[in-house]
C-alpha positions in Angstrom: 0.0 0.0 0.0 1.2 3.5 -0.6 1.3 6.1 2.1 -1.4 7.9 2.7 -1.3 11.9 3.8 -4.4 13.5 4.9 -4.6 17.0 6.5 -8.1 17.0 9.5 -9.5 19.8 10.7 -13.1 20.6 12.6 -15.1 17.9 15.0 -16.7 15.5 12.3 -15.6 11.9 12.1 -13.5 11.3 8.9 -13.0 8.2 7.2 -9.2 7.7 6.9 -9.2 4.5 4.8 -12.6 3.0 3.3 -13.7 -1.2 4.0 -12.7 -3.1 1.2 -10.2 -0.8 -0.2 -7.2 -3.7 0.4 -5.7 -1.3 2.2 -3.1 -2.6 4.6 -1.5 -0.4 7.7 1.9 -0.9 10.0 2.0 3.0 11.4 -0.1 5.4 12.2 1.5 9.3 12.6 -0.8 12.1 14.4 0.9 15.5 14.7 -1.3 18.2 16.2 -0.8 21.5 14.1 -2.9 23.4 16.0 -1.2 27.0 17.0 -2.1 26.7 21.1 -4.1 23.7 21.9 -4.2 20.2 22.2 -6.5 17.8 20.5 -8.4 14.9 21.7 -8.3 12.1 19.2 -10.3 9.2 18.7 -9.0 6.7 15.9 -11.2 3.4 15.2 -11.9 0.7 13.0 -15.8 0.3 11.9 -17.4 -2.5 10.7 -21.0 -2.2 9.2 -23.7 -4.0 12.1 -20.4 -4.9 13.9 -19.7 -1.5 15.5 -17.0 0.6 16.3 -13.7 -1.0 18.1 -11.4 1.9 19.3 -7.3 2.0 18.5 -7.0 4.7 20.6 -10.7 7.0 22.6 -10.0 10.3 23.9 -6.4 10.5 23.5 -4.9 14.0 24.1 -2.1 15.0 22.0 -0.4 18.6 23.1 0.3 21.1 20.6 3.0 20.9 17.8 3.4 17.4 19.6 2.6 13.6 17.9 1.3 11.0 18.5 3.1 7.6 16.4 1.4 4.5 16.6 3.8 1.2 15.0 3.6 -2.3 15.0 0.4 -2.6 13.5 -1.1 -5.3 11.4 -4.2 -4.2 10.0 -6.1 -5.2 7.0 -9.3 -3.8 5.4 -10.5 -6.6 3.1 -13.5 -6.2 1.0 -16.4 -5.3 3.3 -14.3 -5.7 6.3 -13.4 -2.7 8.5 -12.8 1.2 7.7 -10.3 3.7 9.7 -11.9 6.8 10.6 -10.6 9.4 13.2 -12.8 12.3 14.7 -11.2 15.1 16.5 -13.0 17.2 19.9 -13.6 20.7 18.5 -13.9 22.5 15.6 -10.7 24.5 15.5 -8.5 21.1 16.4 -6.1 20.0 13.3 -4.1 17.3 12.5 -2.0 16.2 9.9 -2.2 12.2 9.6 0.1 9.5 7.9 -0.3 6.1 7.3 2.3 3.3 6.2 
């Protein structure tokens, strides 16, 4: 799988990586860009009538800071899960990349 390089902003859940796309993930990078504050994170798989099964709920990341999350092995087969991150307010911002 290529890299994938997102920039998130605002409070709305955003799907990182869709089910089924094949898509395969070791690393996980979240730097908070915001200017002052920190952001609360939450970064989860999703599976359609299965539910929601966190990576990491609430996790605070201070300003100009990161977060790096390695060693994973995670797969999203056809119809199987989706990666989607949703940040607490609508001035947070991070930038996100996956390997």
């Amino acid at each position: 799988m290529a890299s994938i390089y997102r920039n998130i902003s605002g409070a709305l859940t955003t799907q990182l990586i869709k089910p089924g796309s094949n898509a395969q993930m070791s690393s996980i990078w979240l730097t908070n860009i915001h200017a002052s504050d920190a952001v609360t994170v939450d970064l989860y798989l999703e599976k359609k009538l299965k539910g929601k099964f966190y990576i990491k709920k609430g996790k605070s990341i201070a300003n100009a800071s990161y977060l790096h999350l390695e060693y994973l092995r995670i797969n999203s087969k056809s119809g199987e899960f989706g990666l989607y991150i949703k940040l607490n307010a609508s001035d947070s911002a991070v930038d996100v990349i996956i390997k």
